[in-house]
N, C-alpha and C positions, 0 to 999 in steps of 0.2 A: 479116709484115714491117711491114706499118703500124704496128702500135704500136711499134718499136724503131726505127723512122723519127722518131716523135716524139722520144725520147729523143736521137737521132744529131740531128734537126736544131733542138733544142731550144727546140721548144714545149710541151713539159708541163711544168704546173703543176707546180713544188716547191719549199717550204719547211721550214725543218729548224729546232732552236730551240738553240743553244749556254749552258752559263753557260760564263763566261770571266773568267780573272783580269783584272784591271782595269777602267778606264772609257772606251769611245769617246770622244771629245773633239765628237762632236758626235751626238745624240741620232737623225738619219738621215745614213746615208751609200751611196755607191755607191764601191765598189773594183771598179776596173777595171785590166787588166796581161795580160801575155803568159806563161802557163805553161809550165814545162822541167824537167826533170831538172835538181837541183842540181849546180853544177861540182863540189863536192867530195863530196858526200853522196850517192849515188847512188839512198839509199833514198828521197830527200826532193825535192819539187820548190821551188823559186822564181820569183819575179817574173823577167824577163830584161828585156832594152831590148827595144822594139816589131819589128826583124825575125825576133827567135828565141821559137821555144814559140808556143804555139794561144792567143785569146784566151777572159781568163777574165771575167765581171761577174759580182760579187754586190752583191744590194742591202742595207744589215743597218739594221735599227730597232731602239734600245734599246726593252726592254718595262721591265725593272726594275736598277736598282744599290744594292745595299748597301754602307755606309759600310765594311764591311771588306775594302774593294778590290776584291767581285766583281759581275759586271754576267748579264742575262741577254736574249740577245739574237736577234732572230727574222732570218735568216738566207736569201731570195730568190732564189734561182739561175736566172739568167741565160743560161746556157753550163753545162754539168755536166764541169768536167774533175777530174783524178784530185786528190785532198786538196785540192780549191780553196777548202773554206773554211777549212780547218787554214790553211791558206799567208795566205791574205787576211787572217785574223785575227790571227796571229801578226806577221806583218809590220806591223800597226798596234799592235804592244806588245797583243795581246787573246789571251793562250794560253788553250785548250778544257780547264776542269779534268781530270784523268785522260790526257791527250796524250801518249799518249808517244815521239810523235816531232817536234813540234812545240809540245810542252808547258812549262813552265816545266823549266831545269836540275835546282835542286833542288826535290824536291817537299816543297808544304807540306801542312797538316795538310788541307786540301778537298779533296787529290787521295787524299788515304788515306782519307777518307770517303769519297769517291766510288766507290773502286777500280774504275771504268772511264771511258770515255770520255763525258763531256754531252754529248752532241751527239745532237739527236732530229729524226728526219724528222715531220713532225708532219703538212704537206701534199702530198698527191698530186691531180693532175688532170691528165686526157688524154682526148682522144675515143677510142670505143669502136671499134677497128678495123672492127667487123662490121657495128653498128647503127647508128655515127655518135655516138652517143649521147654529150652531156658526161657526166665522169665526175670526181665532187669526194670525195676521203677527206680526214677529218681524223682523227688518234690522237692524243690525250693523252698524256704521259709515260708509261710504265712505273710501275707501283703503288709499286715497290720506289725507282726515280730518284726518285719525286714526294715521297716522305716523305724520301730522303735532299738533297733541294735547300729542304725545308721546313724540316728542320736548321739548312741554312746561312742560314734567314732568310727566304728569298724567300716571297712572299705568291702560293700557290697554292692552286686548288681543284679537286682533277678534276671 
C-alpha cells in the first residue's frame, strides 16, 4: 500500500510532455482549479468554482513553439486527478494534438499525423515501498511519436 499511498497522497514525482495547439501566453505557468464532472458532458471533466470538485495543480513550462501555432510543453503534476492536464490545457486555449475529447473541434492536419494522443509521461519518482530507496525514471518519447513531432518541426533528439 505504500506505494499507492504516494500516488493517493501525491508525492510522487511526475511529469508528462504535451505538444499542443497553440501558445501559453506566458512561457511558465501554474493552473490551479477545482475538478468535476462536466454539467453537461458527462464524459468530460471541468474547472468548477472553489466549493465543487477536488483540487487540481499543474505546473507547465513551454520547452519549445513553432511558428505554426504549436507549442510543446513539459507538464508537473501536482495533484493527479482524472484528465487534469487535458482540462488545464484546454481551458487555457492549449488542446493536446490527437484529443479527442478535449481536442480541437475540427481536426487539422497535426492531429492526422499524429493519429493519437501527445501527451508522454516522461517522469516518474517515488520511494521504494520496501527499501525506502528514491526512485527517478525518465522515458523519451516513443521512437515512432519522436520522428512524427520531428515532422512537425520541433527540435528533438532521443
Amino acid at each position: 500500500h505504500a506505494l499507492a499511498d504516494q500516488f493517493r497522497f501525491k508525492t510522487a514525482h511526475r511529469i508528462y510532455w504535451a505538444i499542443v495547439h497553440g501558445r501559453p501566453l506566458k512561457s511558465e505557468m501554474t493552473i490551479r482549479s477545482h475538478l468535476a464532472r462536466h454539467p453537461r458532458d458527462r464524459k468530460k471533466f471541468s474547472s468548477q468554482e472553489s466549493g465543487n470538485g477536488k483540487l487540481a495543480i499543474t505546473h507547465v513550462k513551454m520547452i519549445e513553439t513553432l511558428p505554426a501555432g504549436l507549442s510543446w510543453l513539459q507538464c508537473q503534476l501536482e495533484t493527479g486527478r482524472t484528465h487534469q492536464i487535458s482540462v488545464h490545457l484546454s481551458e487555457n486555449s492549449l488542446q493536446i494534438v490527437g484529443d479527442p475529447i478535449y481536442g480541437l473541434r475540427r481536426k487539422n492536419k497535426n492531429d492526422e499525423l499524429a493519429e493519437r494522443l501527445l501527451l508522454h509521461a516522461c517522469e516518474l519518482g517515488f520511494v521504494h515501498p520496501t527499501t525506502r530507496e528514491n526512485l527517478f525514471f525518465k522515458v523519451s518519447w516513443p521512437k515512432e511519436t519522436a520522428a512524427i513531432i520531428q515532422r512537425m518541426g520541433f527540435k528533438y533528439d532521443s
